[in-house]
C-alpha positions as CSV (number, residue, x, y, z in Angstrom):
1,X,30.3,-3.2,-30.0
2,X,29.6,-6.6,-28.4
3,X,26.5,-7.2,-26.4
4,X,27.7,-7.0,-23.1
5,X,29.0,-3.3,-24.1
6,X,25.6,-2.5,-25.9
7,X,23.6,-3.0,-22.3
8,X,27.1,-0.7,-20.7
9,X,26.3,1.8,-22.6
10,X,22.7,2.0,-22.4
11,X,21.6,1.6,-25.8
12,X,19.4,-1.5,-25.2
13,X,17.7,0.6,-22.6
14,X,15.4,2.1,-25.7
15,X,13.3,-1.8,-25.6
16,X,12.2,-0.5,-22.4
17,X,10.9,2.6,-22.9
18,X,7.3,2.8,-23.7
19,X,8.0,6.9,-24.0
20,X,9.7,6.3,-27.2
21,X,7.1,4.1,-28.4
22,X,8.3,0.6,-27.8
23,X,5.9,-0.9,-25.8
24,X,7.6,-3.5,-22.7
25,X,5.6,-6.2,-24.6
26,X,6.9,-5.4,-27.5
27,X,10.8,-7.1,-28.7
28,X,10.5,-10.2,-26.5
29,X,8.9,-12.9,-27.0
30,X,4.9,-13.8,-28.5
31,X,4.3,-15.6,-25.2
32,X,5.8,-15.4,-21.5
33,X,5.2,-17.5,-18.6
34,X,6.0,-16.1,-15.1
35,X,6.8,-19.4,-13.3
36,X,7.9,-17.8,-10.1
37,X,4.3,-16.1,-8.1
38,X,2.7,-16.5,-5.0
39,X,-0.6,-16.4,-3.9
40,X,-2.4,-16.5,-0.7
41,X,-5.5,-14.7,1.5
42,X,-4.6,-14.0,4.9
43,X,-8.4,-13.0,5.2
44,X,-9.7,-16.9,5.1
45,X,-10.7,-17.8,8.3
46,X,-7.8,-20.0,9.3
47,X,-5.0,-17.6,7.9
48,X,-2.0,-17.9,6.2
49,X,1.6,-19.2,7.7
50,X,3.4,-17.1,5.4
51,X,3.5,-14.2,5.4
52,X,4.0,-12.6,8.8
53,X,1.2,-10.1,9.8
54,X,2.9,-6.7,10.0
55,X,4.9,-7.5,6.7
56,X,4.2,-5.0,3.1
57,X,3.0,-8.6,2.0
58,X,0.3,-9.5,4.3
59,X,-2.4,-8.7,2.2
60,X,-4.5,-11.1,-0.3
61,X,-2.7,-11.7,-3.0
62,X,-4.3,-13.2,-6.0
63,X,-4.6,-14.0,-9.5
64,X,-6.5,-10.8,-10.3
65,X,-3.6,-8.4,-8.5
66,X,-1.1,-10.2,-10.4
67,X,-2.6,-9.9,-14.0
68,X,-3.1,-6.0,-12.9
69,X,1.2,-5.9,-12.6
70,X,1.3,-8.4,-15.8
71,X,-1.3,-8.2,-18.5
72,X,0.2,-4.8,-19.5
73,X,3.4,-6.4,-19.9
74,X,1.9,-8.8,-22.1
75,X,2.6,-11.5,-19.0
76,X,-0.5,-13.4,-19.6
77,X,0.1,-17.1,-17.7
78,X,1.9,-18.5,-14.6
79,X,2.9,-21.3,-12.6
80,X,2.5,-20.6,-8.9
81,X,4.6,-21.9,-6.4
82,X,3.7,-22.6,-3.1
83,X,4.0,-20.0,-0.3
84,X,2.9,-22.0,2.6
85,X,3.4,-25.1,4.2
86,X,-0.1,-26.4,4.9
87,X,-0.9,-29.5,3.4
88,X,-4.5,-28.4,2.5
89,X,-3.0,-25.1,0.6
90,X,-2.1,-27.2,-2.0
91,X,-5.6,-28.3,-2.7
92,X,-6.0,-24.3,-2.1
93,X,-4.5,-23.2,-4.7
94,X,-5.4,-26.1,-7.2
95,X,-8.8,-25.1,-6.9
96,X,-8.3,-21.3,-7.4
97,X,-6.5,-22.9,-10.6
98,X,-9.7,-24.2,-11.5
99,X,-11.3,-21.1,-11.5
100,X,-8.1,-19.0,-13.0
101,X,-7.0,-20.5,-16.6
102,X,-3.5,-17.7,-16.2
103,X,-2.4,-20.8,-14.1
104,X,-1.2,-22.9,-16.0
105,X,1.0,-25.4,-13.4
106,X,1.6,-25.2,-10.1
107,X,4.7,-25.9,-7.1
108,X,3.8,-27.4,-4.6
109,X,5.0,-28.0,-0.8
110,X,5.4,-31.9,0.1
111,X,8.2,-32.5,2.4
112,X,10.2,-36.0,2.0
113,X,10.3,-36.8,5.6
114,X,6.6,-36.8,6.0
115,X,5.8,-40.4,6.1
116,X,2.6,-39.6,4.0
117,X,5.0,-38.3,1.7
118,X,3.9,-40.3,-1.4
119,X,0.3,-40.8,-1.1
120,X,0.3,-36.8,-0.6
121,X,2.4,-36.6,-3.6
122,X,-0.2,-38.9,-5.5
123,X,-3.1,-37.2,-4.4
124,X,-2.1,-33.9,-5.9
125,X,-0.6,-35.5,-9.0
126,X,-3.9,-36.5,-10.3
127,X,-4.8,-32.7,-11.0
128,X,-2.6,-32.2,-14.4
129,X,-2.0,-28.5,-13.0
130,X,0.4,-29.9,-10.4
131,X,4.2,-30.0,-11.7
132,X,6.3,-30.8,-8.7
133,X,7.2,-30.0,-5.1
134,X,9.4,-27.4,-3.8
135,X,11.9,-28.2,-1.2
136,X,13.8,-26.1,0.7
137,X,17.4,-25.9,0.8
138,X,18.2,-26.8,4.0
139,X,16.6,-30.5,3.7
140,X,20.3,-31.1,1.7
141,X,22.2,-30.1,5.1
142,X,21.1,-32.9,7.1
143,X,22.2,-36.2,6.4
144,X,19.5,-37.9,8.0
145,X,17.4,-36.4,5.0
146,X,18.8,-38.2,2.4
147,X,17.3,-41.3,2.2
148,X,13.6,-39.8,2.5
149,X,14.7,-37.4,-0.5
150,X,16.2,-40.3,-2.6
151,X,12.7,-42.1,-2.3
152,X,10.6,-38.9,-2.9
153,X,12.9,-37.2,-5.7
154,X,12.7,-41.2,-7.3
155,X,8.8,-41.3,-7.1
156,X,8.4,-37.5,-8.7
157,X,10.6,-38.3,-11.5
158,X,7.8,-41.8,-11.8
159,X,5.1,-39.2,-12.1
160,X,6.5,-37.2,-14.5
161,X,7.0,-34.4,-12.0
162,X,9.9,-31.9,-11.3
163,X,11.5,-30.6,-8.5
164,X,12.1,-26.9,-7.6
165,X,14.9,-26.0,-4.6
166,X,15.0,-22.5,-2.9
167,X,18.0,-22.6,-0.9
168,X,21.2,-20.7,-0.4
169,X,24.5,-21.2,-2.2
170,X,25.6,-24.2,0.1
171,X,23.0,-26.0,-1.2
172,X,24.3,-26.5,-4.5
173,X,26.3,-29.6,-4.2
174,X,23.6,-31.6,-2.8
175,X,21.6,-30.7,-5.7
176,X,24.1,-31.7,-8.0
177,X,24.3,-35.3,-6.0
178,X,20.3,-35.6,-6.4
179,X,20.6,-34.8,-9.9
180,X,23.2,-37.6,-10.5
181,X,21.2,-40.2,-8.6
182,X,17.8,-39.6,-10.2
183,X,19.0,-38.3,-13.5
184,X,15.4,-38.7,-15.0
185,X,14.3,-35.6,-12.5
186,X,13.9,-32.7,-14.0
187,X,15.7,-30.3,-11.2
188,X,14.8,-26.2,-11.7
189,X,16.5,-24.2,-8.9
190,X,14.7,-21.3,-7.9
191,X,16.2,-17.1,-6.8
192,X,19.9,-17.8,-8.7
193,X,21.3,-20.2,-6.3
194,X,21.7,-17.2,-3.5
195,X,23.3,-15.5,-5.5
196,X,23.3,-12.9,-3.6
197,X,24.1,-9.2,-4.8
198,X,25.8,-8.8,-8.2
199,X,28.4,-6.7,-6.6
200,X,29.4,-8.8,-4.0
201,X,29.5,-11.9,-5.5
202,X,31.0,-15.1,-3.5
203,X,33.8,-17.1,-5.5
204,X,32.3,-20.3,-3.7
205,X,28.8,-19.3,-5.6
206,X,30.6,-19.1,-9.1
207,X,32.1,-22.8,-8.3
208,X,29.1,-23.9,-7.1
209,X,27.1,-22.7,-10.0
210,X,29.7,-24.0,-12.5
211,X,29.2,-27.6,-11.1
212,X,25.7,-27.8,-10.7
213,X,24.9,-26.5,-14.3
214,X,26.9,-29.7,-15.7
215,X,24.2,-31.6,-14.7
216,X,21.5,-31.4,-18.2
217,X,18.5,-32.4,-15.8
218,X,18.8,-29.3,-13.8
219,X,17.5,-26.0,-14.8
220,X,18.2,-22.1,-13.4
221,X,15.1,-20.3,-12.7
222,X,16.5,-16.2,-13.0
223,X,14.4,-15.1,-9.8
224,X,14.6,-12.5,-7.1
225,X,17.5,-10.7,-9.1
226,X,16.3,-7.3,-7.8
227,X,15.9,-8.7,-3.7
228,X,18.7,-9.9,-3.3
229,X,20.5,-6.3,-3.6
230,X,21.8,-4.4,-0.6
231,X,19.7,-0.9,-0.1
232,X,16.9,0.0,0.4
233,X,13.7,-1.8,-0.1
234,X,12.4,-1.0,-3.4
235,X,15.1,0.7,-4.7
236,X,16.9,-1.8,-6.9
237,X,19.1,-0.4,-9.5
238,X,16.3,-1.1,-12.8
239,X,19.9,-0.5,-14.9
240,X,20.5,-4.3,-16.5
241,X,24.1,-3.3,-16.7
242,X,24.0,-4.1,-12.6
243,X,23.0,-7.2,-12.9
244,X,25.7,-8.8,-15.8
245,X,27.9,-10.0,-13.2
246,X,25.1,-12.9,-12.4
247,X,23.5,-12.7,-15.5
248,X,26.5,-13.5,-17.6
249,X,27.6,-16.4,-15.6
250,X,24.4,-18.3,-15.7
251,X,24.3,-17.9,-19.5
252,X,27.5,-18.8,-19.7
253,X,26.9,-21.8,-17.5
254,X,23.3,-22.9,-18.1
255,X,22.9,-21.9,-22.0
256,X,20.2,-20.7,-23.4
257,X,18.2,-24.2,-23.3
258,X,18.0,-24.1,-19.3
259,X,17.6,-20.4,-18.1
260,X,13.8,-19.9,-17.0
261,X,12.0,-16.4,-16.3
262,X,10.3,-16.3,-13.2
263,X,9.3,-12.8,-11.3
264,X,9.1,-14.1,-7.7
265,X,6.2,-11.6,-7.2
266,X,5.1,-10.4,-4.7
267,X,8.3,-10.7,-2.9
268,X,9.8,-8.9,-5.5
269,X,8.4,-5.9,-5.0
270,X,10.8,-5.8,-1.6
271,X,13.6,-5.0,-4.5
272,X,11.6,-2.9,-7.4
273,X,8.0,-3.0,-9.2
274,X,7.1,-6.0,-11.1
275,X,7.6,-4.3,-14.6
276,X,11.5,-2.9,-13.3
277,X,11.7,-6.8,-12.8
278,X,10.5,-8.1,-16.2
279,X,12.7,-5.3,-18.2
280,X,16.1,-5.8,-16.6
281,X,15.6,-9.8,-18.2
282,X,13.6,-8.7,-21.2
283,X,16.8,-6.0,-22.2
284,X,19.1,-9.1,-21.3
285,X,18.0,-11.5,-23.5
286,X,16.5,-9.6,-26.0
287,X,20.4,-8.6,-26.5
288,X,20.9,-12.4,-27.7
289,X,18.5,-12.8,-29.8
290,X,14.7,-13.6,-30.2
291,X,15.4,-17.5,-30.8
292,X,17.1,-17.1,-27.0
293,X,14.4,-15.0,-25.3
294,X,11.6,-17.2,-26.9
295,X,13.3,-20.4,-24.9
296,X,14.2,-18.0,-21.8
297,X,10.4,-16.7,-21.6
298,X,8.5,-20.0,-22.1
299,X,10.0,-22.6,-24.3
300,X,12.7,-23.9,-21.1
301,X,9.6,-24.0,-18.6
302,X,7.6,-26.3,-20.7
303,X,10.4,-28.7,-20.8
304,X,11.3,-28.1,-17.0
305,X,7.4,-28.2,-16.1
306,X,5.1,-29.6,-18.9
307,X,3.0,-27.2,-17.7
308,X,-1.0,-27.4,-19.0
309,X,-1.5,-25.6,-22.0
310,X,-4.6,-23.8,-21.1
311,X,-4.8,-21.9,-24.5
């Protein structure tokens, strides 16, 4: 029975059963980093941008709610990555860093077009918690962009900084440009490449995906796996079987030196609970082997991030 046939049938399913006295922690990996969480506090008194009031996730999110969904996983450090576009959040969440040693780097939110862009960049790059900036994918569907984003993905790759992109599928190519004119940047592209859901998968994605991982600088972060499913909110199918379709072609494209676990968390409690999340991914690459899951848990992020080792 080869892997793919061993998750089929169900028989991996036993690593994440705590009933039968495997523990989720247990099987994986001696350390995992979760480089994929949010946090903000729509109480302060100037608010938050994002999230929307009236949303499940308009609430204060912080270190201490996290570690309640993690530590029992055995999740004990993160990178955060920035949910808002406020200059000043970034300083926001390097100083909750200060106080939380579970952060161990951070994402920021820089824009290239912002003439400031690179004494912001600087600024923030003093604090040895700050990895890189996060753009969004639709800066790479304006050609008016490009030279700002040329400049700034030039001047993080000078730092020693990486870049994350959350963007849909169409984004992909443009990545793959950047990644060929700055080949020093380290690239990490966050929620799958809009993936979508594993049963609806687009051939265009598959390309796309194919292309982009020949690049060695750039990095897949497997994130929002269980929100991007069609249903209902919160009921993601917790079988890992679902999720091969994506799962195997990443692996198959990225290898096992350049697949990254994040949770996406909060958000991804719009698809299923944060330990639902962490076993579809533990059962997956547990199936490959421990040398595999040690790089997929935390050895690939310390190359994509040089996150601080806060130990």
């Amino acid at each position: 029975m080869n892997r793919r046939e061993w998750i089929k049938t169900g028989a991996g399913a036993l690593l994440a059963q705590p009933a039968l006295g495997v523990r989720a922690k247990d099987a994986v990996s001696p350390r995992v980093i979760d480089t994929h969480t949010h946090f903000y506090d729509p109480t302060r008194a100037e608010g938050v941008p994002w999230p929307a009031k009236g949303s499940k996730l308009y609430r204060p999110v912080l270190p201490e709610d996290w570690k309640k969904q993690a530590a029992p996983l055995g999740i004990k450090e993160t990178v955060v990555v920035e949910a808002s576009a406020w200059l000043e959040d970034n300083q926001w969440i390097l100083d909750l860093a200060a106080k939380e040693s579970c952060i161990v780097g951070f994402v920021g939110h820089i824009d290239p077009p912002d003439p400031n862009f690179a004494d912001n960049l600087r600024r923030f790059a003093s604090n040895p918690i700050f990895r890189g900036v996060r753009w969004g994918g639709g800066l790479f569907s304006a050609a008016e962009n490009e030279p700002a984003m040329l400049k700034g993905a030039k001047l993080l790759a000078d730092l020693g900084l990486e870049l994350d992109v959350n963007g849909p599928a169409t984004a992909l190519p443009g990545i793959g440009k950047l990644a060929t004119s700055v080949p020093d940047l380290r690239i990490v592209i966050n929620h799958l490449g809009g993936s979508g859901d594993p049963k609806s998968l687009r051939p265009e994605w598959k390309e796309n995906i194919r292309a982009v991982s020949r690049h060695p600088n750039v990095f897949m972060k497997v994130s929002a796996l269980v929100e991007q499913v069609k249903g209902a909110e919160g009921q993601a199918p917790a079988d890992t079987a679902y999720y091969l379709p994506i799962l195997d072609h990443l692996w198959e494209c990225f290898g096992e030196d350049r697949v990254i676990y994040g949770s996406n968390w909060p958000v991804s409690d719009r698809g299923a609970s944060y330990e639902v999340v962490f076993n579809i991914v533990k059962e997956y690459f547990s199936s490959i082997g421990s040398e595999a899951a040690e790089k997929y848990f935390w050895k690939n992020s310390l190359a994509a991030y040089r996150w601080v080792d806060r130990k």
